[in-house]
Every structure is written in structure tokens, then in C-alpha cells.
C-alpha positions as MATLAB code, in Angstrom:
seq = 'XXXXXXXXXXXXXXXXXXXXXXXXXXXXXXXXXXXXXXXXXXXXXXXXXXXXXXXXXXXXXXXXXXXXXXXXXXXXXXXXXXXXXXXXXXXXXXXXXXX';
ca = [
       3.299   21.940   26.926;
       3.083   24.816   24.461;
       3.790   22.525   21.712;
       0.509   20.621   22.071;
      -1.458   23.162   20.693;
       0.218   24.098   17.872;
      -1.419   24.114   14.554;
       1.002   21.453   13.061;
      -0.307   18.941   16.296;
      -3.557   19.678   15.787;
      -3.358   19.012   11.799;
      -1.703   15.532   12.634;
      -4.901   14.747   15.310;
      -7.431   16.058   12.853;
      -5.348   13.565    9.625;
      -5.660   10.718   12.370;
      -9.160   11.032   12.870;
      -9.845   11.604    9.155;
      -7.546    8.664    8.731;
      -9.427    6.082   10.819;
     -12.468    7.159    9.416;
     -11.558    6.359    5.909;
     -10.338    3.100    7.181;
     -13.526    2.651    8.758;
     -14.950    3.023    4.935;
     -12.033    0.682    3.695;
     -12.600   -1.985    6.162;
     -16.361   -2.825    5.599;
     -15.625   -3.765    2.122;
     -13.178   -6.810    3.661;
     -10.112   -7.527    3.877;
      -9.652   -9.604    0.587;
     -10.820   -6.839   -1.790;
      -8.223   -5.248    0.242;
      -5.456   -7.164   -0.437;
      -6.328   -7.932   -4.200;
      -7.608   -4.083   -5.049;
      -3.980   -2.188   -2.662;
      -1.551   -5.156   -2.775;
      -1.816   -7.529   -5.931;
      -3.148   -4.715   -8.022;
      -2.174   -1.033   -6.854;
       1.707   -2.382   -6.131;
       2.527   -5.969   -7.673;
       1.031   -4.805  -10.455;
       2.033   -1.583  -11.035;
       5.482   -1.937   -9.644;
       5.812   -4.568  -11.745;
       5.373   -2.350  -15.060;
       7.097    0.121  -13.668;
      10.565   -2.204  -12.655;
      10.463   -3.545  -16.539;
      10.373   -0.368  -17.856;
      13.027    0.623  -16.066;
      15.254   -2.459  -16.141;
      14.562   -2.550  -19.801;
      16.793    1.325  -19.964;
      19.161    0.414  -17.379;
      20.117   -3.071  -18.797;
      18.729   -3.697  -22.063;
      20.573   -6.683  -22.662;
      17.465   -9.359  -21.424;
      14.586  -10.062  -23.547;
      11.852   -7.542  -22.610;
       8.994   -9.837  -22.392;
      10.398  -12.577  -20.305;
      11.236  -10.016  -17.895;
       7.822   -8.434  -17.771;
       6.230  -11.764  -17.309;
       8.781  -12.680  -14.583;
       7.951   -9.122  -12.957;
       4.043   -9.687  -13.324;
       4.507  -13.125  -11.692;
       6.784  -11.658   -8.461;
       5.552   -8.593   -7.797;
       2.122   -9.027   -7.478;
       2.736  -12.074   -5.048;
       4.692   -9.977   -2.900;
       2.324   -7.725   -3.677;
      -0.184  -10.239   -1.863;
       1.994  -10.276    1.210;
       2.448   -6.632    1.411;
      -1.625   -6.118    1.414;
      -1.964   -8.609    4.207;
       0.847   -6.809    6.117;
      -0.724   -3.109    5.040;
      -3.747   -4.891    6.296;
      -2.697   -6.029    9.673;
      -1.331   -3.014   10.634;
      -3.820   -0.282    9.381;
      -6.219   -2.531   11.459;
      -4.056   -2.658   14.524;
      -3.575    1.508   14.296;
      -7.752    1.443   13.777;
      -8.741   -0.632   17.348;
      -5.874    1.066   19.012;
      -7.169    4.870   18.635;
     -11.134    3.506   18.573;
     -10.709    1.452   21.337;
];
């Protein structure tokens, strides 16, 4: 079909490839560093800071700091459980196209 060859499908093959091999990179360094470096860290932790700050201008009325340490307890669990699933999947994409 004529809209196999367009330049937008062959961008998308070309970000696939690139993607797998970055996840090749990403991989090797195991999956806990993974989870602690992407999930706990890059979004419990940060979306943790970032849903204080803003529940502390929508509703003002709590105590700032039991919030925060509420939010730095929560989010970077689920944080934990969204680096495992981030995991899981990335490496289920990865064997599918390799393999």
C-alpha cells in the first residue's frame, strides 16, 4: 500500500529501532536500577513534589509538611509498581521486535 512508504512510517520504524536499541543500553544495567532510578525516583519522587506543590495552591487548608511526607511515602511506592510494570512491558515490546 502507498501508505507504507511514507516518510511518517518510515520515521515510526526508524524511532522503533532506535527505541529497542536504547532499551538494549537500559536493560544491561538490570532491572532494579531500573525500577529505583525511572519508578521510585524519576515519578514517585518527583510526582510527589510536584502533587504538594500543587495541592498546597489548590487547598491550602492542610499542613504543608504532613502532606509532603504523606506524598513522598505514596508516590514513590507506586512509583515502585509503575517501574516494574514500565519494566515488564518495555521488555515484552524488546523480545517481540528482536525475536
Amino acid at each position: 500500500m502507498w501508505w507504507q512508504s511514507c516518510p511518517v512510517q518510515l520515521f515510526k520504524v526508524r524511532m522503533k529501532r532506535m527505541t529497542n536499541h536504547k532499551w538494549g543500553r537500559i536493560r544491561e544495567k538490570g532491572k532494579h536500577r531500573f525500577v529505583f532510578l525511572y519508578g521510585f525516583l524519576g515519578w514517585g519522587f518527583f510526582t510527589a513534589l510536584l502533587w504538594a506543590f500543587i495541592m498546597e495552591i489548590v487547598d491550602p487548608s492542610e499542613n504543608v509538611w504532613v502532606r509532603l511526607v504523606l506524598a513522598l511515602i505514596i508516590f514513590p511506592l507506586a512509583g515502585i509498581a509503575f517501574g516494574h510494570f514500565t519494566w515488564s512491558k518495555a521488555e515484552k515490546n524488546y523480545m517481540k521486535s528482536s525475536g
